[in-house]
MILUMBA-888445 format. One record per residue (C-alpha): residue number from 0; residue in one letter; x, y, z. Coordinates in steps of 0.1 Angstrom, whole numbers, plus 2048, in hexadecimal, padded with zeros to 3 digits. Example, Ala and Ser with C-alpha at 12.3 -4.5 7.8 and 13.67 -1.06 7.14 Angstrom:
<atoms>
<atom nr="0" rest="A" xx="87B" yy="7D3" zz="84E"/>
<atom nr="1" rest="S" xx="889" yy="7F5" zz="847"/>
</atoms>
This chain:
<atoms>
<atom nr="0" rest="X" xx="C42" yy="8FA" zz="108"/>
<atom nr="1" rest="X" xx="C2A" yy="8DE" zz="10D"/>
<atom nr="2" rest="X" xx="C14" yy="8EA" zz="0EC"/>
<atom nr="3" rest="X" xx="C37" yy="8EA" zz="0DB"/>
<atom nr="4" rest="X" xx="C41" yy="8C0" zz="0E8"/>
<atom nr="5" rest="X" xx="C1E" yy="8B5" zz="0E4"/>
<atom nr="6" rest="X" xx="C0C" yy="8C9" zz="0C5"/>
<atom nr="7" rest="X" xx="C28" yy="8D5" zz="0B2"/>
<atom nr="8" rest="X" xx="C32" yy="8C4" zz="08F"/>
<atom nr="9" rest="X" xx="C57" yy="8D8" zz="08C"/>
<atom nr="10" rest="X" xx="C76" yy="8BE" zz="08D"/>
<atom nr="11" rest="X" xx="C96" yy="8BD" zz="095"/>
<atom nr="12" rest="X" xx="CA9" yy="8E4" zz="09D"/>
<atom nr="13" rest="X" xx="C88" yy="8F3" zz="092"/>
<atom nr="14" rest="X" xx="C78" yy="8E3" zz="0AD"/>
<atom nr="15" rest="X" xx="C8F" yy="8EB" zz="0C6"/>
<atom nr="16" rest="X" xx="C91" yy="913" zz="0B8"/>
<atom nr="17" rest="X" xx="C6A" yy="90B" zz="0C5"/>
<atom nr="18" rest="X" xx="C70" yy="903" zz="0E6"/>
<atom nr="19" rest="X" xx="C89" yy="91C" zz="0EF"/>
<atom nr="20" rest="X" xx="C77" yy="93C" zz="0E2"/>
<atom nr="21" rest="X" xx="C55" yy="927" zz="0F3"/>
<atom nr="22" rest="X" xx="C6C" yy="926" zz="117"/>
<atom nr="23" rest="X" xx="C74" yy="94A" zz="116"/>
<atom nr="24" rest="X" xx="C4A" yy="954" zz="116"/>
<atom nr="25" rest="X" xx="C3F" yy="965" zz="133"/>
<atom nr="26" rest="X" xx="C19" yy="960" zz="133"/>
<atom nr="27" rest="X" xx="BFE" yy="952" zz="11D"/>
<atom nr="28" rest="X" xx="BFE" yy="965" zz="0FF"/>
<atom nr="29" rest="X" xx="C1E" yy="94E" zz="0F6"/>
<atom nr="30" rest="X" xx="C33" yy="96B" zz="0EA"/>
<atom nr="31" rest="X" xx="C5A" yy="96F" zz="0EF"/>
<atom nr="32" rest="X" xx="C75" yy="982" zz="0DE"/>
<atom nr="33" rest="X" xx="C95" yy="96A" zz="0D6"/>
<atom nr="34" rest="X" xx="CB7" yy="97A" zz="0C1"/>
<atom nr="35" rest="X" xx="CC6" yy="95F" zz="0AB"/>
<atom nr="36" rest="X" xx="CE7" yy="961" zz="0BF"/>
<atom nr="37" rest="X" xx="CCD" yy="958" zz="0E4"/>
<atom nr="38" rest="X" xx="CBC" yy="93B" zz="0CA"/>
<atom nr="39" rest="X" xx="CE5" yy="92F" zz="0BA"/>
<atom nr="40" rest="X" xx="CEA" yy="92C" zz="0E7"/>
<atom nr="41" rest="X" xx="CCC" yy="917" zz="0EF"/>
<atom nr="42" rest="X" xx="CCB" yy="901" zz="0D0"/>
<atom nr="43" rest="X" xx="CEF" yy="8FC" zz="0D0"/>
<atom nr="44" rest="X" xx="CEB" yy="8FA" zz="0A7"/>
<atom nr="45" rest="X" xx="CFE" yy="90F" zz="089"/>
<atom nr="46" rest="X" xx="CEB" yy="932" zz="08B"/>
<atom nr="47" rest="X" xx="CE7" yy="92A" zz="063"/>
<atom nr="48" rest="X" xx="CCF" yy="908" zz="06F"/>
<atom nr="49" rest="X" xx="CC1" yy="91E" zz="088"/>
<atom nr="50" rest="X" xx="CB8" yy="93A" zz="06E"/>
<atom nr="51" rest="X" xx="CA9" yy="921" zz="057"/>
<atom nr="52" rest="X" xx="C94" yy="90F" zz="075"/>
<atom nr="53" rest="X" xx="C84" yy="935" zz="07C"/>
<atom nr="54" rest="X" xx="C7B" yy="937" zz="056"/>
<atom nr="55" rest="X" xx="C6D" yy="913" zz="056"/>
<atom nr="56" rest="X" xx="C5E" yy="91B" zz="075"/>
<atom nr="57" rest="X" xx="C4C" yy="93E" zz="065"/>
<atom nr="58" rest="X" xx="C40" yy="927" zz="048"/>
<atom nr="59" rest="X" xx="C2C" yy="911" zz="056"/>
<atom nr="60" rest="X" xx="C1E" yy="930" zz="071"/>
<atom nr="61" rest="X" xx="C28" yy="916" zz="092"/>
<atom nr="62" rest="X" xx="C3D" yy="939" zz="097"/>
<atom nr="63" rest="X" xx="C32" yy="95D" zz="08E"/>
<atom nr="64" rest="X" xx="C44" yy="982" zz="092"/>
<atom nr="65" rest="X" xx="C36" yy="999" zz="0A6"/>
<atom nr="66" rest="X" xx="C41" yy="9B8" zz="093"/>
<atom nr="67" rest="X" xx="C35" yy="9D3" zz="0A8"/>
<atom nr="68" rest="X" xx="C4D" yy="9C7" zz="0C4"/>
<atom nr="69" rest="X" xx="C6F" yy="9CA" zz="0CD"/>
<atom nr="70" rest="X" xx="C87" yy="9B7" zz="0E3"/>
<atom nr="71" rest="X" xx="CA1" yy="9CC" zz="0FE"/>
<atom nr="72" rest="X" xx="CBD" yy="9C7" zz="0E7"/>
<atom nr="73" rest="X" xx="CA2" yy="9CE" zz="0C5"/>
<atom nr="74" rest="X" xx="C9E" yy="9A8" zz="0C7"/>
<atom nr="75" rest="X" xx="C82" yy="996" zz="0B5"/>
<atom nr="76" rest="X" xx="C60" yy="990" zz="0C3"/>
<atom nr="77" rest="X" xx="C51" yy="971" zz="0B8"/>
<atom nr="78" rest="X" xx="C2F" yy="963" zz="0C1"/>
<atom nr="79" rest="X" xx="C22" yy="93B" zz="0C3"/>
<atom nr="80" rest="X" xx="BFE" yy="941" zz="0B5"/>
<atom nr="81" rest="X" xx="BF4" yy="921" zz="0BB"/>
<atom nr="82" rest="X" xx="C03" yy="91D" zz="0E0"/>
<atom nr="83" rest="X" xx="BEB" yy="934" zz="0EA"/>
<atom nr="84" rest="X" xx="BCD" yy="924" zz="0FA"/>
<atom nr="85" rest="X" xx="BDE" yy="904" zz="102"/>
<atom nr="86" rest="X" xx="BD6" yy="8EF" zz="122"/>
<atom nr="87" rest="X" xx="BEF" yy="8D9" zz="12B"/>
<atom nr="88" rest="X" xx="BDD" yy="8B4" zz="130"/>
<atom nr="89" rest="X" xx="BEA" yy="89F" zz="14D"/>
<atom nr="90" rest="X" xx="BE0" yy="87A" zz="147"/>
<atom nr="91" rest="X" xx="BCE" yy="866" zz="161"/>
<atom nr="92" rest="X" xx="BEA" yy="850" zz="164"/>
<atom nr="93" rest="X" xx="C0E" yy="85B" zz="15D"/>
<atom nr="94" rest="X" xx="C27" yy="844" zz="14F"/>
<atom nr="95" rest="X" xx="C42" yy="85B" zz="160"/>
<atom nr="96" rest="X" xx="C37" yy="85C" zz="182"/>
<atom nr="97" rest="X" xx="C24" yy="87D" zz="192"/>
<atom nr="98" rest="X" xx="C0B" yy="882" zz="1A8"/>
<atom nr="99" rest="X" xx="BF1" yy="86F" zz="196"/>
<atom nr="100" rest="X" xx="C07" yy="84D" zz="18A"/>
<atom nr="101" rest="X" xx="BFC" yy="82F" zz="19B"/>
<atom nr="102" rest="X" xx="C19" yy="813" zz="1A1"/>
<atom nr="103" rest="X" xx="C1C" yy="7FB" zz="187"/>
<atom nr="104" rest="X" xx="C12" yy="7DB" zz="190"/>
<atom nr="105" rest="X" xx="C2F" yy="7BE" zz="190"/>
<atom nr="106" rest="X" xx="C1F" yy="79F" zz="17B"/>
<atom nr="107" rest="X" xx="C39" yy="784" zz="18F"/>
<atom nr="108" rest="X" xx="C2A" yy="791" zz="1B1"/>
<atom nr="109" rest="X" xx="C0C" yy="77F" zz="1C0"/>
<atom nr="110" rest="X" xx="BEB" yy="79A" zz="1C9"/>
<atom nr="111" rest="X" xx="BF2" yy="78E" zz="1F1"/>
<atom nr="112" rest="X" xx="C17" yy="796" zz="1EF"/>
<atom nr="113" rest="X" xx="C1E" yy="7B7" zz="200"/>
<atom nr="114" rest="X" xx="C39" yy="7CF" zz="1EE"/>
<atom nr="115" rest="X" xx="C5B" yy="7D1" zz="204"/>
<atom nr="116" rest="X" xx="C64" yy="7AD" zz="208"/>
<atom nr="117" rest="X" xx="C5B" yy="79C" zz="22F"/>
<atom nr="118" rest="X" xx="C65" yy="7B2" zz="23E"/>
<atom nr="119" rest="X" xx="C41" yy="7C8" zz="239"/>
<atom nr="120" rest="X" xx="C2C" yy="7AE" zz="242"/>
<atom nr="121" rest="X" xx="C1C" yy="7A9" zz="25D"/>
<atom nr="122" rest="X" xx="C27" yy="790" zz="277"/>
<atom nr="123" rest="X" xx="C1F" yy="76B" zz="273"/>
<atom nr="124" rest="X" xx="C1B" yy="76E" zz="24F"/>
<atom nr="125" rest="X" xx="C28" yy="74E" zz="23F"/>
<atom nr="126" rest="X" xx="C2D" yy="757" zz="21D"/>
<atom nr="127" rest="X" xx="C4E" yy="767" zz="222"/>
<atom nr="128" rest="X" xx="C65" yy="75D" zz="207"/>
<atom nr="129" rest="X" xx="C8B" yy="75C" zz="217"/>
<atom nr="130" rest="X" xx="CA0" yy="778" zz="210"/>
<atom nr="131" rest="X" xx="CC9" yy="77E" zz="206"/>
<atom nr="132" rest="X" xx="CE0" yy="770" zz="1EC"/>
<atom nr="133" rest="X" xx="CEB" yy="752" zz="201"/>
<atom nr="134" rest="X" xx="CC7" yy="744" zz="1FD"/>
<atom nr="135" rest="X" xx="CC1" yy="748" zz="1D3"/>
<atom nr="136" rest="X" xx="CD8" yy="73A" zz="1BB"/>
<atom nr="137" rest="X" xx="CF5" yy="753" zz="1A9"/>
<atom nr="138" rest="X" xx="CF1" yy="75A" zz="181"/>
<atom nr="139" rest="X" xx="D11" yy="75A" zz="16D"/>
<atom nr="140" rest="X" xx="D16" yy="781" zz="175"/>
<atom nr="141" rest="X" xx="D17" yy="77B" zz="19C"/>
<atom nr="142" rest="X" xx="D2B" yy="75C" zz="19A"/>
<atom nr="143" rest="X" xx="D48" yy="76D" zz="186"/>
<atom nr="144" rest="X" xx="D42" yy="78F" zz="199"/>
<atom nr="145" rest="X" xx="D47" yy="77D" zz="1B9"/>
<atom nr="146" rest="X" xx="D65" yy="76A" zz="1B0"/>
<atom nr="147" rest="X" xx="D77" yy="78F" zz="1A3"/>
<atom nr="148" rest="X" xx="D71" yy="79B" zz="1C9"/>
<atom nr="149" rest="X" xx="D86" yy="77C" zz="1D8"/>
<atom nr="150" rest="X" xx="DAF" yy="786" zz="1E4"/>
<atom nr="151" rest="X" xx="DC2" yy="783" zz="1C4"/>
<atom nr="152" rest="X" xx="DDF" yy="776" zz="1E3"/>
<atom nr="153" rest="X" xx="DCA" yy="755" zz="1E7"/>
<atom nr="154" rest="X" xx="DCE" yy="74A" zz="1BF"/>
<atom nr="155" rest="X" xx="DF4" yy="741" zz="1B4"/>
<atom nr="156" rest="X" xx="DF7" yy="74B" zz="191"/>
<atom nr="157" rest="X" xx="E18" yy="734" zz="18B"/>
<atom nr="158" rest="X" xx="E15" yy="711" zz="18D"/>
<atom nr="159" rest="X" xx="E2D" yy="704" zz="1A6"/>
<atom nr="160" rest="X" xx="E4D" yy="6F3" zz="18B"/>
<atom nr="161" rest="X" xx="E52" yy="71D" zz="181"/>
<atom nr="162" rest="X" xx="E4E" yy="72B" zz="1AB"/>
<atom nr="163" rest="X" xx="E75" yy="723" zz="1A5"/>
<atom nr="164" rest="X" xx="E7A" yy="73C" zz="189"/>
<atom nr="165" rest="X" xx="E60" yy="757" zz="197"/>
<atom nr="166" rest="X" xx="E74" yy="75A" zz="1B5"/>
<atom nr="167" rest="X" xx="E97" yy="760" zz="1A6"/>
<atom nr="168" rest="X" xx="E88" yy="776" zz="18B"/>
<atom nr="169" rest="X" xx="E77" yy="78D" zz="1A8"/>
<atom nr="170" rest="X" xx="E99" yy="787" zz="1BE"/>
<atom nr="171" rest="X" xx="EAE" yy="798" zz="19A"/>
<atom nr="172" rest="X" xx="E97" yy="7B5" zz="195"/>
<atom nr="173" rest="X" xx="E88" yy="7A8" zz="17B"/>
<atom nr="174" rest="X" xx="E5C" yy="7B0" zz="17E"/>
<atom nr="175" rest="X" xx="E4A" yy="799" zz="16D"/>
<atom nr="176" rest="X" xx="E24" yy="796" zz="169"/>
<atom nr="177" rest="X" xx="E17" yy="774" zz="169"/>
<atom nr="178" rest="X" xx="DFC" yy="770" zz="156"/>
<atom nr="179" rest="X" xx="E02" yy="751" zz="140"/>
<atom nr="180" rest="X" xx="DE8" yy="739" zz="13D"/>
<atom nr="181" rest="X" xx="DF2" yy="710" zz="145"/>
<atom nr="182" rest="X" xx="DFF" yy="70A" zz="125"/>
<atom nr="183" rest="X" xx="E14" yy="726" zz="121"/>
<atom nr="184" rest="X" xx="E21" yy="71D" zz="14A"/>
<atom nr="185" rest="X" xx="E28" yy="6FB" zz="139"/>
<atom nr="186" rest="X" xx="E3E" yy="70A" zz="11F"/>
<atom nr="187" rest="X" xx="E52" yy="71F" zz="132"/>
<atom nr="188" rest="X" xx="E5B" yy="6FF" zz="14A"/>
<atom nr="189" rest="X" xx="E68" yy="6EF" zz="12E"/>
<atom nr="190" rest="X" xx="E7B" yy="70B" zz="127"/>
<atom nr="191" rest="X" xx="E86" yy="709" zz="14E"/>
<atom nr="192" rest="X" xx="E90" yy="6E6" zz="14C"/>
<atom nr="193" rest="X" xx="EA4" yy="6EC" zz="12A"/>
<atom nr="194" rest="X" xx="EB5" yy="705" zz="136"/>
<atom nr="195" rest="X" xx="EB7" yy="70E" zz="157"/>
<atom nr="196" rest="X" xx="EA8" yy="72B" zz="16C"/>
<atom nr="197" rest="X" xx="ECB" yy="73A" zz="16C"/>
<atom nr="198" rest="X" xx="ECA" yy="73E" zz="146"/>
<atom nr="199" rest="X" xx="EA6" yy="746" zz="147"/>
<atom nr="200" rest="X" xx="EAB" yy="765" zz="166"/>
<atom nr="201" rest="X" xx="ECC" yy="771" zz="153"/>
<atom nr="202" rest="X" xx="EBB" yy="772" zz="132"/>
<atom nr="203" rest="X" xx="EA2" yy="78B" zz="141"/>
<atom nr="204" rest="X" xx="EB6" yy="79C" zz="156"/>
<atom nr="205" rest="X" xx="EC9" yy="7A3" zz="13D"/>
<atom nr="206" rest="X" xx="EAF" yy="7B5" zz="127"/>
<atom nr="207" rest="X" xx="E9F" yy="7C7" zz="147"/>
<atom nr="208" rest="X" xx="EA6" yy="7EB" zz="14F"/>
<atom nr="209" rest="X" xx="EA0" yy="7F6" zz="172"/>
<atom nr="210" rest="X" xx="E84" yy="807" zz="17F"/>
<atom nr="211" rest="X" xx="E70" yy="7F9" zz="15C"/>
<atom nr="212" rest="X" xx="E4D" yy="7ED" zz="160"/>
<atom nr="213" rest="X" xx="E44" yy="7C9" zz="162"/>
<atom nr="214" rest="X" xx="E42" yy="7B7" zz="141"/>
<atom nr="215" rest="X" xx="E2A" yy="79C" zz="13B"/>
<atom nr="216" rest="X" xx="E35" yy="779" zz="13C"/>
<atom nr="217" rest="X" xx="E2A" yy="76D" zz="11B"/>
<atom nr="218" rest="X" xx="E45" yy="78A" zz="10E"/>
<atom nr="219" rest="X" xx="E63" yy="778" zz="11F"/>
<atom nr="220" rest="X" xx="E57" yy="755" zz="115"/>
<atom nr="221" rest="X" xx="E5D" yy="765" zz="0F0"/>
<atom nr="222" rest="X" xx="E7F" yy="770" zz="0FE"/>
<atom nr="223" rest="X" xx="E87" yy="74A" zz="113"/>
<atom nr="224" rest="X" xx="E7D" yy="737" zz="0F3"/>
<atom nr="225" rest="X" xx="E97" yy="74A" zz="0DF"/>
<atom nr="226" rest="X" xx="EAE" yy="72E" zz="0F5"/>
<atom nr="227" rest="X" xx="EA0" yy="713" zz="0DF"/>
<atom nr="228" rest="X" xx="EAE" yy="726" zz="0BD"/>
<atom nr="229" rest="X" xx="ED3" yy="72D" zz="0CC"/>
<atom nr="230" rest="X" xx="EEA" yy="71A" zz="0BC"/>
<atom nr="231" rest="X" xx="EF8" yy="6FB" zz="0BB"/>
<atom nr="232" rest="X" xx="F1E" yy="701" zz="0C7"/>
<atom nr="233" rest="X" xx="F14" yy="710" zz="0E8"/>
<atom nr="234" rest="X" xx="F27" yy="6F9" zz="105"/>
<atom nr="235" rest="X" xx="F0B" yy="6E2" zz="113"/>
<atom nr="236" rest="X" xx="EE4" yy="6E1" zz="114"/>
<atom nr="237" rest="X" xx="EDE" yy="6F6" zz="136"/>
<atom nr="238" rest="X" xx="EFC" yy="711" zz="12F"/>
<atom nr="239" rest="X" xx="EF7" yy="734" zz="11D"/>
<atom nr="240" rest="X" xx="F0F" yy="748" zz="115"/>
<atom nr="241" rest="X" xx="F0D" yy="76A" zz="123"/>
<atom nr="242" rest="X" xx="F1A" yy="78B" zz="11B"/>
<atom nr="243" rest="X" xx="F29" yy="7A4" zz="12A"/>
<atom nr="244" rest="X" xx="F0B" yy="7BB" zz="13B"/>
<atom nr="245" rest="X" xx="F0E" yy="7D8" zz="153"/>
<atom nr="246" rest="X" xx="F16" yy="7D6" zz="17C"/>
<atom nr="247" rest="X" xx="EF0" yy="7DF" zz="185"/>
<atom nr="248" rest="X" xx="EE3" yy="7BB" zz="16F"/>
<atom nr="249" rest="X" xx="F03" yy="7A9" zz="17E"/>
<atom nr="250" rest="X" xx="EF5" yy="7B0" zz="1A4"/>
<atom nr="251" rest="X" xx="ED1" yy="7A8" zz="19C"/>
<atom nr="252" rest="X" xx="EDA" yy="786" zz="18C"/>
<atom nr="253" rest="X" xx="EF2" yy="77D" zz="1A6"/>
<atom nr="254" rest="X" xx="ED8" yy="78A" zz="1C1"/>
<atom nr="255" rest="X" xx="EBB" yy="771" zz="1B0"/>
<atom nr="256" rest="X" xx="ED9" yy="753" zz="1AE"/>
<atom nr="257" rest="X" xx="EE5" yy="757" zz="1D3"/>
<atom nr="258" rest="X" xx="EBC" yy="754" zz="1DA"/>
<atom nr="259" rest="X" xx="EB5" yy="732" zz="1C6"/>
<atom nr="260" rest="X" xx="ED0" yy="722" zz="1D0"/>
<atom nr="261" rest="X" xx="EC7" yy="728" zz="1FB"/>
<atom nr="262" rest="X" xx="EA5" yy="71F" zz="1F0"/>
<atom nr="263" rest="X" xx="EB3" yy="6FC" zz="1E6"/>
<atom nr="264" rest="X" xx="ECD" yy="6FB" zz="207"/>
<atom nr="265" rest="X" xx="EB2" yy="702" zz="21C"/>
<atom nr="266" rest="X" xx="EBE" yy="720" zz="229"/>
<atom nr="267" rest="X" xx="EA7" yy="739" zz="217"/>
<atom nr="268" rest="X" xx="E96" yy="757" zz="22F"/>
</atoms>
């Protein structure tokens, strides 16, 4: 095998036909007898690629039949004329590791600076460099990796004119998922003072089934701003008509009313 990764000129699934008739040898005399269906396994090729890699192979004599030999199953024996002989060459220095590598020497460390960090030299040494995260300054990557690890409960994601219209929303049944950015927040407090959180909460709670997923916010601020487009004979700025919808949306917008209004007496739990 190592004749066939370091001397061998075949390519591609003729090279790999190589190596697995070159891993079945036994000895030294480099000879192995491989089926085409064993060689279709290991390659994991078409057995047609795998019958033309054998020919190629035969053709430029890297691979050669033994014909006087036979495998258990009337297999072919094949031969690696020019394996045998080899001696596998181990450098002085590997660049993989092994019992001969040497460590590779770090060009930002000083020659007096002992591998380990302070805590492997010897005592009284006063070149120690201070240790831990606290004591270097953060790239980029640690800043924002740090800031993902802080309780999502400590950041607000409304800004305090919509905490109003979150509440009653979450008191009708209605999930929503707040992730607007500030001028999309802005927009839907206009939309607040145009209208009313009443219109706003029976709007969605209309168009919410129960037991639905959250939707995003930035999908009801397309539903809210439909309020701007209604038209013109509706009975006052601040009142929406609404239509007849079942008991279940009756109770949750009644439920998310009764709230906002002991929010402003006071009286809220």
């Amino acid at each position: 095998m190592d004749w066939v990764w370091t001397k061998s000129a075949a390519k591609g699934t003729a090279r790999m036909v190589l190596i697995a008739i070159a891993d079945k040898c036994p000895d030294d005399q480099c000879t192995a007898y491989a089926g085409t269906t064993m060689l279709v396994q290991r390659t994991n090729a078409a057995r047609s690629s795998v019958v033309r890699a054998v020919d190629r192979l035969l053709a430029s004599r890297e691979l050669k039949v033994v014909k006087e030999a036979r495998g258990p199953r009337g297999e072919t024996v094949y031969c690696l004329p020019h394996a045998i002989g080899h001696v596998r060459t181990v450098p002085e220095v590997s660049a993989f590791g092994g019992p001969q590598s040497r460590p590779v020497a770090n060009p930002d460390r000083s020659e007096n600076e002992t591998p380990g960090g302070s805590e492997m030299r010897p005592e009284g040494s006063q070149n120690e460099t201070p240790r831990g995260s606290d004591l270097r300054p953060q790239n980029a990557y640690e800043r924002k990796h740090q800031a993902e690890q802080q309780p999502r409960a400590t950041r607000s994601p409304l800004i305090p004119e919509l905490h109003p219209l979150g509440d009653a929303l979450a008191a009708a049944g209605v999930a929503v998922r707040w992730t607007l950015g500030l001028g999309e927040q802005r927009d839907v407090f206009q939309l607040v003072k145009a209208h009313g959180v009443e219109a706003l909460v029976g709007l969605a709670a209309r168009r919410t089934t129960l037991g639905t997923e959250a939707k995003p916010a930035r999908y009801w601020l397309k539903v809210w701003s439909d309020l701007d487009r209604a038209p013109s004979a509706q009975p006052g700025p601040n009142v929406v008509p609404l239509r007849a919808a079942p008991a279940a949306y009756t109770d949750n917008l009644a439920a998310g009313l009764a709230l906002l209004q002991a929010q402003k007496e006071g009286t809220a739990p």
